[in-house]
DRENPA-3360 file (N, C-alpha, C; in nm, 2 decimals, always signed):
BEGIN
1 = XXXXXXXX = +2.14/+1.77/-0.41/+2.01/+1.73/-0.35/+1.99/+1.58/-0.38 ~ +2.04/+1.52/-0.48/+1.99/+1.36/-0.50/+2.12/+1.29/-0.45 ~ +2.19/+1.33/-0.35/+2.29/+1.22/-0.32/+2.26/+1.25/-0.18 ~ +2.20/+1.38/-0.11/+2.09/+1.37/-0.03/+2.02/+1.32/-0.01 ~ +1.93/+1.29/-0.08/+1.83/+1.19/-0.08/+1.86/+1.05/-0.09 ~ +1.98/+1.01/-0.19/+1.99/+0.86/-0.16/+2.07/+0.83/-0.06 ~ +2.15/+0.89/-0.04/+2.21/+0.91/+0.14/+2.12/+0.84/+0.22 ~ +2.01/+0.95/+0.20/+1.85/+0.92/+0.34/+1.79/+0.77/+0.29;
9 = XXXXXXXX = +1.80/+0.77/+0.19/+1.74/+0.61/+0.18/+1.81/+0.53/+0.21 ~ +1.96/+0.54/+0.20/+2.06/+0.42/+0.30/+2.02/+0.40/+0.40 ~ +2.03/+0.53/+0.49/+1.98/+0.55/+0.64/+1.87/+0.49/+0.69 ~ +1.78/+0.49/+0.57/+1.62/+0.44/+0.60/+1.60/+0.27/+0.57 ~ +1.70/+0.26/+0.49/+1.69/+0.09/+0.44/+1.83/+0.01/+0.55 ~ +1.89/+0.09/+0.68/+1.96/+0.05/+0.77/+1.90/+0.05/+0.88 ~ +1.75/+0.09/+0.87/+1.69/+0.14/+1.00/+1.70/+0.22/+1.11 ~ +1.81/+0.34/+1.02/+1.85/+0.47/+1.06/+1.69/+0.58/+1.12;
17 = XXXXXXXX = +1.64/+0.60/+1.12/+1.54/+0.64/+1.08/+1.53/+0.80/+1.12 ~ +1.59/+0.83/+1.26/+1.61/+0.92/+1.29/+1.71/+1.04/+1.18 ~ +1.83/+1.00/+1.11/+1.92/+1.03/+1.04/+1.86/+1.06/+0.93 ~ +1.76/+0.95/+0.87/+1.75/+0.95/+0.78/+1.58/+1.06/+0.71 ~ +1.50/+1.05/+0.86/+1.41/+1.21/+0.82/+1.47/+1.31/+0.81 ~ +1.56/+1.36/+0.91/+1.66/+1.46/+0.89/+1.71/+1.50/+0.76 ~ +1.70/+1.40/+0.71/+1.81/+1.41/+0.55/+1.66/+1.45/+0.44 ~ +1.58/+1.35/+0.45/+1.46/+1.38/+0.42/+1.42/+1.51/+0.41;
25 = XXXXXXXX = +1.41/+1.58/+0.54/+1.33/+1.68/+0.52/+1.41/+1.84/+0.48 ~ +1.55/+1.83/+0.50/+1.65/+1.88/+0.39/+1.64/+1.88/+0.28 ~ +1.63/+1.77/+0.21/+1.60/+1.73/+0.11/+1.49/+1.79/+0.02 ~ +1.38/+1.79/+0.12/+1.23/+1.84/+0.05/+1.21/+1.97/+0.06 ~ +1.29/+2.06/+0.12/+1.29/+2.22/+0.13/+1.44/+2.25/+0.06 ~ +1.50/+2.16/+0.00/+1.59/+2.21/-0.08/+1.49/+2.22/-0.25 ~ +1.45/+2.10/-0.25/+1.38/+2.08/-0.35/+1.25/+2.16/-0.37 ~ +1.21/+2.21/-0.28/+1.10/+2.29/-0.28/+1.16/+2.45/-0.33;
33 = XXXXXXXX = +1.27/+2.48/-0.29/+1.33/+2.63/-0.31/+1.37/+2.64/-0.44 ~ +1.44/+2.48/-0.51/+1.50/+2.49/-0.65/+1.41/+2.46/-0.72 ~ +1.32/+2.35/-0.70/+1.23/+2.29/-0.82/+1.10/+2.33/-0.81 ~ +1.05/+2.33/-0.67/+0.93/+2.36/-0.70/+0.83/+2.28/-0.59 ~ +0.68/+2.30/-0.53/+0.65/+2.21/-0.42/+0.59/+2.10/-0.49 ~ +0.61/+2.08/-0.66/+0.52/+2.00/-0.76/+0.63/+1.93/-0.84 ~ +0.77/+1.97/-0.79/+0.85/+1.93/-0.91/+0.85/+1.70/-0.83 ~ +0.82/+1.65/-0.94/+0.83/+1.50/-0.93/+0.97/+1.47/-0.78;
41 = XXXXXXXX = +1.09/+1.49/-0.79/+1.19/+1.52/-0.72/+1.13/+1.61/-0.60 ~ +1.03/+1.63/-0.56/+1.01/+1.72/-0.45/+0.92/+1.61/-0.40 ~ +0.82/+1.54/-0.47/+0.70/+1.47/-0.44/+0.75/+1.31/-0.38 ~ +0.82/+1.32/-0.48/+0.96/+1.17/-0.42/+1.02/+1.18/-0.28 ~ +1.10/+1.28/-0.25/+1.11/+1.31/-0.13/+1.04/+1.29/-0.02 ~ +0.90/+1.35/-0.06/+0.80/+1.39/+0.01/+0.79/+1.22/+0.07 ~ +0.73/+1.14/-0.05/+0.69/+0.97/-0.03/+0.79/+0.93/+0.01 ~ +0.90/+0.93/-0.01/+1.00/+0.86/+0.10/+1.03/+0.87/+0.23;
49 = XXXXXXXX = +0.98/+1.02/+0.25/+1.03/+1.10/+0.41/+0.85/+0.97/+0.48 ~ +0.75/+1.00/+0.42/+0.62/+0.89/+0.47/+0.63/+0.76/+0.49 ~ +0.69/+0.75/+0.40/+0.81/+0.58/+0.42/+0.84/+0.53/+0.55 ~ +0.93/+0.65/+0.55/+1.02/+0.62/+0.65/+0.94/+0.64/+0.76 ~ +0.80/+0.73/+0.83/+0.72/+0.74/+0.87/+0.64/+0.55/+0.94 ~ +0.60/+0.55/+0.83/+0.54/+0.45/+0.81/+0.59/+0.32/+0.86 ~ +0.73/+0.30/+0.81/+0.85/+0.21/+0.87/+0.81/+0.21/+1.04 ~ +0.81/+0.29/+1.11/+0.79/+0.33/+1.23/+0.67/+0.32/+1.30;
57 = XXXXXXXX = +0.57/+0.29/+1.20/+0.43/+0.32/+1.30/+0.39/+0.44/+1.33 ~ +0.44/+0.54/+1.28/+0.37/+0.67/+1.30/+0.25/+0.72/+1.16 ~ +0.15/+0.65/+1.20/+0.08/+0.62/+1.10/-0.02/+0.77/+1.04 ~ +0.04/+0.83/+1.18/-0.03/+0.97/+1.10/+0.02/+1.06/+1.03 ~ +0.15/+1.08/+1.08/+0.28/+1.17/+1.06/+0.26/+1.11/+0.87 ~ +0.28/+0.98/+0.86/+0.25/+0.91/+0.72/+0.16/+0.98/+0.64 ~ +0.02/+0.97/+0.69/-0.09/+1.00/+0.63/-0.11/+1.15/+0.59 ~ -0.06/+1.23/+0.67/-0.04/+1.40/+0.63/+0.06/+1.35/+0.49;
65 = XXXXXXXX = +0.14/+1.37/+0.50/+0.23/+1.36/+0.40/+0.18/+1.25/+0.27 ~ +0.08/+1.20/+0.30/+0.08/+1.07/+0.16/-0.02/+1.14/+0.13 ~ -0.14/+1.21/+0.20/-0.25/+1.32/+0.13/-0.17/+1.45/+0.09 ~ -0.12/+1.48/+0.12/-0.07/+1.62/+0.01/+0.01/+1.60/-0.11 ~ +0.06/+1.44/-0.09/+0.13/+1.38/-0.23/+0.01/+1.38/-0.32 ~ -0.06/+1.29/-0.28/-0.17/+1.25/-0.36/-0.26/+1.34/-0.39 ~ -0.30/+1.44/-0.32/-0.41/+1.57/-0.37/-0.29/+1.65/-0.46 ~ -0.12/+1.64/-0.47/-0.09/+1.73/-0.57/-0.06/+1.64/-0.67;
73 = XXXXXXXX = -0.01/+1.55/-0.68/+0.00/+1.44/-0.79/-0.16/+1.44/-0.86 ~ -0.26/+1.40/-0.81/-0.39/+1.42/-0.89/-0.43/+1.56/-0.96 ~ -0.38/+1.68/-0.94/-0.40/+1.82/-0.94/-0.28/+1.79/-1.05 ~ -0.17/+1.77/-1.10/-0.02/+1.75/-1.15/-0.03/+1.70/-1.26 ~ -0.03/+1.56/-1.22/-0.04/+1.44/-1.35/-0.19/+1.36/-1.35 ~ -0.29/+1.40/-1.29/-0.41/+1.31/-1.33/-0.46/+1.22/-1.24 ~ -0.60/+1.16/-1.21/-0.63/+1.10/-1.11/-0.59/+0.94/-1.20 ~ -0.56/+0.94/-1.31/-0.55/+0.79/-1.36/-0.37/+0.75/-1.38;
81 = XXXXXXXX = -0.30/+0.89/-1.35/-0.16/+0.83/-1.34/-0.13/+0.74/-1.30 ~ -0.03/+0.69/-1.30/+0.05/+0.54/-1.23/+0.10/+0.60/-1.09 ~ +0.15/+0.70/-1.12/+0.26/+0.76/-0.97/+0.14/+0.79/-0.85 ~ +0.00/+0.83/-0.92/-0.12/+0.92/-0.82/-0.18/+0.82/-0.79 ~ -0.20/+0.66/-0.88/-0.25/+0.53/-0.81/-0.20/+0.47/-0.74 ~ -0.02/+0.48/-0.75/+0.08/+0.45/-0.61/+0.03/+0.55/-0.50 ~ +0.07/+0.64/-0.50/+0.02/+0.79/-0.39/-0.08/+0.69/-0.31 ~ -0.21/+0.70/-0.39/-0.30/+0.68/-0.29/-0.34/+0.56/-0.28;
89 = XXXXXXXX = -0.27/+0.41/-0.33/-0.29/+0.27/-0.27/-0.21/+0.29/-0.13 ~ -0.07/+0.38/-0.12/-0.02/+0.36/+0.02/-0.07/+0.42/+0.07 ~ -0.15/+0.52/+0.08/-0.25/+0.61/+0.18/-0.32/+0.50/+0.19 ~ -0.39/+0.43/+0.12/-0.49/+0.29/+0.19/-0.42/+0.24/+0.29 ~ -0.33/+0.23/+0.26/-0.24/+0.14/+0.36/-0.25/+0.17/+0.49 ~ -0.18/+0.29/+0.47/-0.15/+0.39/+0.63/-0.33/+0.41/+0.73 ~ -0.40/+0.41/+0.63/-0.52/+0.43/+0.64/-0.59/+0.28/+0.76 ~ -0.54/+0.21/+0.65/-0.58/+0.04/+0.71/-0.51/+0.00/+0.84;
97 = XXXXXXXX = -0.36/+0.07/+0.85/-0.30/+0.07/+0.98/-0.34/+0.12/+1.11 ~ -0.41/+0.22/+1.04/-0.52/+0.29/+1.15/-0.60/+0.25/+1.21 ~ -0.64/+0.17/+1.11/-0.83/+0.09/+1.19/-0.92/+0.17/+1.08 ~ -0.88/+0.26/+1.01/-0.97/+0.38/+0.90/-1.07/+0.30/+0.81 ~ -1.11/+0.21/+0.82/-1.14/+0.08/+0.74/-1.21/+0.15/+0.61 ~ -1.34/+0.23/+0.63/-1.42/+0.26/+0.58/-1.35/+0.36/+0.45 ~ -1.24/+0.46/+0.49/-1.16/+0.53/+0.41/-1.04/+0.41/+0.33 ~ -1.02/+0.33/+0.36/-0.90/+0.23/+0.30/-0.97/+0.13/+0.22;
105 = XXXXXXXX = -1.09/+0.13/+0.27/-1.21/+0.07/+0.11/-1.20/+0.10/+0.07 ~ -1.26/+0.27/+0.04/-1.28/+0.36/-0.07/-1.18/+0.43/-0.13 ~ -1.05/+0.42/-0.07/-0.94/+0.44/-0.18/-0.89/+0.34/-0.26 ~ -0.94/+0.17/-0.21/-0.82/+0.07/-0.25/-0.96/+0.02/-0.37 ~ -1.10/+0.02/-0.34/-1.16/+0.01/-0.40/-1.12/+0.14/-0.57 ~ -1.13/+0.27/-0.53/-1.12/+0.31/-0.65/-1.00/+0.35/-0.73 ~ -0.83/+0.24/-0.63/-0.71/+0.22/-0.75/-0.73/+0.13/-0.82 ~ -0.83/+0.01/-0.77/-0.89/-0.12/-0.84/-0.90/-0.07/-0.97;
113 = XXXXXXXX = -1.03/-0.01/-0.94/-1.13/-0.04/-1.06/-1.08/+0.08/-1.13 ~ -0.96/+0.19/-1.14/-0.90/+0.25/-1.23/-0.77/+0.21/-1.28 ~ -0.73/+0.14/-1.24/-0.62/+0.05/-1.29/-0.65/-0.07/-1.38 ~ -0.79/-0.09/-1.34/-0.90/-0.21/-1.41/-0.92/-0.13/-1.58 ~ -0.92/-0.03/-1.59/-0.97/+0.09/-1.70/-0.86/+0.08/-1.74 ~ -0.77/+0.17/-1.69/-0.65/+0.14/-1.77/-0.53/+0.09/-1.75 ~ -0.52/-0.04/-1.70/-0.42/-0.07/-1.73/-0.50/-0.23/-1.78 ~ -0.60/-0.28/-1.75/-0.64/-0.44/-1.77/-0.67/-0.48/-1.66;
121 = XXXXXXXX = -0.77/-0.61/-1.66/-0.82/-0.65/-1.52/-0.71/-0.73/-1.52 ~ -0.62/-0.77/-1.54/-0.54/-0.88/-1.52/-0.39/-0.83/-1.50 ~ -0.35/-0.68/-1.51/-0.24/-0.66/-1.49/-0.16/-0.65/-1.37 ~ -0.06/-0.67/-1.35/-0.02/-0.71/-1.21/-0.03/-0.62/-1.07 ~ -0.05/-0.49/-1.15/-0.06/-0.36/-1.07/-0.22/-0.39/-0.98 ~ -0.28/-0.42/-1.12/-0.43/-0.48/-1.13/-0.46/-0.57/-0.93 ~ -0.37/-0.66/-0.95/-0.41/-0.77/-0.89/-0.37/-0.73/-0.75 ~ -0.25/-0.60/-0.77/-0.25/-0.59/-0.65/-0.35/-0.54/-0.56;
129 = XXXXXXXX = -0.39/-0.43/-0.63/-0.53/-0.40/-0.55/-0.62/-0.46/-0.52 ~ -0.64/-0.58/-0.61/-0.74/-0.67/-0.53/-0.64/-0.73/-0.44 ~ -0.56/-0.78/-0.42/-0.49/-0.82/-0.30/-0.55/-0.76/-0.19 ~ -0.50/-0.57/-0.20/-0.50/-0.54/-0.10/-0.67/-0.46/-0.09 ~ -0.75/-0.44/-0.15/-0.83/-0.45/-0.13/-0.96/-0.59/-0.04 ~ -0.87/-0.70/-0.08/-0.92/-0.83/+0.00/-0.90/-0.83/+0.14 ~ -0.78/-0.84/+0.16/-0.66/-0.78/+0.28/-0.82/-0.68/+0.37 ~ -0.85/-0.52/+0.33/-0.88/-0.46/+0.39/-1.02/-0.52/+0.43;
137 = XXXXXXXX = -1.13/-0.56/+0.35/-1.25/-0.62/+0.34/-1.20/-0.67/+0.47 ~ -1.16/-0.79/+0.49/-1.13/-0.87/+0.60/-1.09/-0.84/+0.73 ~ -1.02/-0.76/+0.72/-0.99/-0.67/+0.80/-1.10/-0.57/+0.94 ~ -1.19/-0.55/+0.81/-1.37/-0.45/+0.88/-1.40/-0.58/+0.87 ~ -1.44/-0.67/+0.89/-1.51/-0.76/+0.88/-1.61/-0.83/+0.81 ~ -1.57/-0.80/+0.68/-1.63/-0.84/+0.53/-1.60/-1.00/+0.51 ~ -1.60/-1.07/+0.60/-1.52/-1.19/+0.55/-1.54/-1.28/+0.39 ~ -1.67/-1.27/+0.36/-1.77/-1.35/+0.28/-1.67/-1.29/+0.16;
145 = XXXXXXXX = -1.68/-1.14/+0.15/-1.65/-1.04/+0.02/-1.47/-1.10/+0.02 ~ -1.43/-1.08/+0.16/-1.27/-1.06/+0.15/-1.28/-1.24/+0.08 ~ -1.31/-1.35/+0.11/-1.28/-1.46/+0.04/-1.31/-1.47/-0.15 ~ -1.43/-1.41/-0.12/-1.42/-1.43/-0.25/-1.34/-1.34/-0.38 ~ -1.29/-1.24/-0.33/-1.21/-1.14/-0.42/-1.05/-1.19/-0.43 ~ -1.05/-1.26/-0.25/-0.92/-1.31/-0.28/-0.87/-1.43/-0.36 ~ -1.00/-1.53/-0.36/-1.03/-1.65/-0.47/-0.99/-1.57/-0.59 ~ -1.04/-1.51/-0.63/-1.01/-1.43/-0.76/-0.92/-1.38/-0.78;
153 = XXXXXXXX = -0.85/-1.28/-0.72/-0.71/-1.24/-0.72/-0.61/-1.36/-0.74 ~ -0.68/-1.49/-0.62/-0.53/-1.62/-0.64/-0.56/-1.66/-0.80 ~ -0.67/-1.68/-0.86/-0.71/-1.71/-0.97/-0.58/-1.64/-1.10 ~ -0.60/-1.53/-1.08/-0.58/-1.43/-1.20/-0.43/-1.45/-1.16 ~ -0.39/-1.47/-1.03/-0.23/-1.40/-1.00/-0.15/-1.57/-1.08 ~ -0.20/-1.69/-1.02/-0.18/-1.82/-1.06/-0.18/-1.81/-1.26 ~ -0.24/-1.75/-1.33/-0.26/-1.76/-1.47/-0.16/-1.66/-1.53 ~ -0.14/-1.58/-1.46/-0.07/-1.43/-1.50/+0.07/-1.47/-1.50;
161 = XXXXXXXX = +0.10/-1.50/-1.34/+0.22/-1.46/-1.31/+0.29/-1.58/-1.30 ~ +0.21/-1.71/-1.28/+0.28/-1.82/-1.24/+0.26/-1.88/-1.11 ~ +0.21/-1.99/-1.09/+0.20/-2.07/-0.90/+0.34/-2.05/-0.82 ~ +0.42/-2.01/-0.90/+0.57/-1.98/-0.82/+0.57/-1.88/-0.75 ~ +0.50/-1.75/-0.85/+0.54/-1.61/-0.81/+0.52/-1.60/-0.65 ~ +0.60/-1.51/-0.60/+0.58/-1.46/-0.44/+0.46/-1.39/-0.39 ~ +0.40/-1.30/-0.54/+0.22/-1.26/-0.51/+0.19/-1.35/-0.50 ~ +0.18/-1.44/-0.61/+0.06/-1.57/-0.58/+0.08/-1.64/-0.47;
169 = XXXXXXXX = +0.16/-1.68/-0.45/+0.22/-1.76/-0.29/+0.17/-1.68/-0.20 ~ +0.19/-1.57/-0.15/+0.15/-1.49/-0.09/+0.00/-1.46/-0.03 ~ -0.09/-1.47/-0.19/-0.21/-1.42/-0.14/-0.28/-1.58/-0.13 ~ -0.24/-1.71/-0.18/-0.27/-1.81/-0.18/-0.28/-1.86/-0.01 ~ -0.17/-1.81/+0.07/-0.11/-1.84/+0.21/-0.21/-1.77/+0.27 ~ -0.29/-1.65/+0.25/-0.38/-1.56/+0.29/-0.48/-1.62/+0.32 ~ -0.54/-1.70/+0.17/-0.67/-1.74/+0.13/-0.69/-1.90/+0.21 ~ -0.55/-1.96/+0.24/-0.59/-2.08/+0.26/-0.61/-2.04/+0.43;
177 = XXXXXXXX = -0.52/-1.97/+0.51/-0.54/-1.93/+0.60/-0.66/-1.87/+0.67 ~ -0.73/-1.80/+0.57/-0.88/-1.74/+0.59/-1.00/-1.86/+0.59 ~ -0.98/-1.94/+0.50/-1.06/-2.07/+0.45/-1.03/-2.17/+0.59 ~ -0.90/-2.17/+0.68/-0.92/-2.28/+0.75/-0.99/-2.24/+0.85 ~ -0.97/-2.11/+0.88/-1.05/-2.05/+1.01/-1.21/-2.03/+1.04 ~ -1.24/-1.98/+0.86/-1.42/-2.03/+0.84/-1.46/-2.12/+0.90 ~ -1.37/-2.26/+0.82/-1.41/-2.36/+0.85/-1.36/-2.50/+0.96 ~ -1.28/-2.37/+1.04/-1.28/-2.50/+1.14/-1.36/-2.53/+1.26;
185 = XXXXXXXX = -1.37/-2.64/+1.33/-1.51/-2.69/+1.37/-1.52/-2.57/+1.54 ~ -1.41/-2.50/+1.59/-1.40/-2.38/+1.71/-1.46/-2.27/+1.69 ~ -1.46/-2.27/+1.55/-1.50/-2.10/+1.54/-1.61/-2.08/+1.34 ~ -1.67/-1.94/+1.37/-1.71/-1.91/+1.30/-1.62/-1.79/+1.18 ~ -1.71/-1.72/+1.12/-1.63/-1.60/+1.12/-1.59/-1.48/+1.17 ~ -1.65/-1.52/+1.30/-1.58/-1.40/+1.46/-1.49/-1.47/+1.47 ~ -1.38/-1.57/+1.44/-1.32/-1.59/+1.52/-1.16/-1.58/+1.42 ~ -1.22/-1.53/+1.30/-1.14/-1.47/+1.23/-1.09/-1.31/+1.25;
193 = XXXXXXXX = -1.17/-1.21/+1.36/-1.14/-1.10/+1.41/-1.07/-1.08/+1.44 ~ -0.94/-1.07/+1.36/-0.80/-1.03/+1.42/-0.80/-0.84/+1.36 ~ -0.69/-0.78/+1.40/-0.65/-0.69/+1.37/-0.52/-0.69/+1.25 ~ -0.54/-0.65/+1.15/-0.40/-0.70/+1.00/-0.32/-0.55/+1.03 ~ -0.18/-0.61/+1.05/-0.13/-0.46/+1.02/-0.02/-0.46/+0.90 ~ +0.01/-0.35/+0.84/+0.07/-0.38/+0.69/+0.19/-0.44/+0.69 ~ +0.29/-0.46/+0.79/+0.37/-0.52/+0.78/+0.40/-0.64/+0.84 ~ +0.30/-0.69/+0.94/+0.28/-0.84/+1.05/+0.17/-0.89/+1.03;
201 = XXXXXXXX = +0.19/-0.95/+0.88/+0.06/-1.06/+0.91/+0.09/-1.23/+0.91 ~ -0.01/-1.25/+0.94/+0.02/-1.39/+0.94/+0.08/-1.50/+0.81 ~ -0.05/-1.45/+0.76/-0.03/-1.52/+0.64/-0.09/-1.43/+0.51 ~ +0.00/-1.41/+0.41/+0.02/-1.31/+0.32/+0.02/-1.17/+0.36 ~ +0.00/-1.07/+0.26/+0.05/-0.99/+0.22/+0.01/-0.85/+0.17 ~ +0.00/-0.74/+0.27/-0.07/-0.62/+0.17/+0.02/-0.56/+0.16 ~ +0.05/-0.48/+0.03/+0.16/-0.46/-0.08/+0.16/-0.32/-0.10 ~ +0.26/-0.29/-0.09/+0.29/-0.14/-0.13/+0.45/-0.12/-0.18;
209 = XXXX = +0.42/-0.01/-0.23/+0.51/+0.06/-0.36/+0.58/+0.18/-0.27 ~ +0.71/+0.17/-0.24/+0.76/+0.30/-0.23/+0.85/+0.38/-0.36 ~ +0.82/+0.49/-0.39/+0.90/+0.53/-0.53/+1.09/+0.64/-0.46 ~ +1.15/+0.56/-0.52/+1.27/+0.61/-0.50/+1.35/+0.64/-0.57;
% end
C-alpha cells in the first residue's frame, strides 16, 4: 500500500493526474479494508487523492474529500491538531477557489487565531494564515482589512523569518502590489476587483500544505 501511494504521488508531481487518482483511490480502499477509514495512512491518501483534485481545478471533487478529512481528523485527533489545522486551511483554499468567500473566512479566520493559542502569534504556521487569510479578505472585497493584516503578516514574517525568506518576499510582492493599485491616480479600491485563484496570482501567494 505505501509504494502505492508513492507511486501516485510520482504520477501526481509529473502531472499524471489521471494515473495517479487511480492509484489514489486503490490506495484508500486498500487502506480502508486493512487499517481503518481513521487510520492516519488512510486520511493521507484521502488528502493527497484532493491534491491531486485540486491540481486540476476540480474544486469540488476537492472539497468533498478535504471535508470528510477534516470532520474525521477533528473527531480523531482534536480541533487544535497540527494535521486537522492543515485539513482545514486547504479546505479554505478549495473554498476560496470557489468564490465561497464567506466560508474561506471563517475557516482561515479560525486556523489563525488557533494556531495563535497554540502555537504563538509569531510562528510560521502562524503567519501563514494570516497570509492567507489577507489573500481571502481581498479577495470578497475587504480591501482596507486585507491591507492591513497583510502589513502585519509582512511585519512579523520580515522579524521571524528574515527579508530574504520566500514568505516574506512573497507576501511583501502582495502588499506592495495591493498598495499601488489603492493608490494609483486610475482607480480606487474597485479597481482592485480581481478574482485570486490559489495557484495564479499576480503577486504573492496563498499557501497550502499537502501531507505526504
Amino acid at each position: 500500500m505505501t509504494s502505492m501511494a508513492s507511486l501516485a504521488s510520482t504520477y501526481r508531481n509529473q502531472g499524471r493526474w489521471k494515473e495517479a487518482e487511480e492509484l489514489y483511490l486503490q490506495a484508500i480502499e486498500a487502506h480502508k479494508q486493512v487499517l481503518g477509514p481513521e487510520h492516519p495512512d488512510t486520511l493521507t491518501s484521502m488528502t493527497n487523492l484532493a491534491s491531486t483534485y485540486w491540481d486540476q481545478g476540480r474544486w469540488k471533487d476537492a472539497e468533498i474529500l478535504q471535508l470528510q478529512v477534516t470532520d474525521t481528523l477533528t473527531q480523531v485527533l482534536g480541533p487544535e491538531h497540527p494535521h486537522t489545522l492543515t485539513s482545514m486551511a486547504n479546505l479554505a483554499l478549495t473554498c476560496l477557489d470557489q468564490g465561497i468567500w464567506k466560508e474561506a473566512e471563517k475557516l482561515n479566520v479560525q486556523v489563525m487565531e488557533t494556531r495563535k493559542q497554540v502555537l504563538g502569534p509569531e510562528h510560521p504556521d502562524t503567519l501563514t494564515s494570516m497570509n492567507n487569510l489577507a489573500h481571502t479578505l481581498r479577495s470578497s472585497g475587504q480591501y482596507t482589512a486585507a491591507l492591513q493584516l497583510m502589513a502585519e503578516c509582512v511585519q512579523l514574517r520580515d522579524r521571524k523569518l528574515g527579508p530574504d525568506h520566500p514568505h516574506t518576499i512573497s507576501s511583501k510582492s502582495a502588499l506592495n502590489e495591493w498598495r499601488g493599485k489603492v493608490d494609483s491616480p486610475s482607480g480606487t479600491d474597485g479597481a482592485c476587483n480581481e478574482t485570486f485563484r490559489g495557484r495564479n496570482r499576480k503577486a504573492g501567494t496563498v499557501e497550502s500544505n499537502s501531507v505526504e
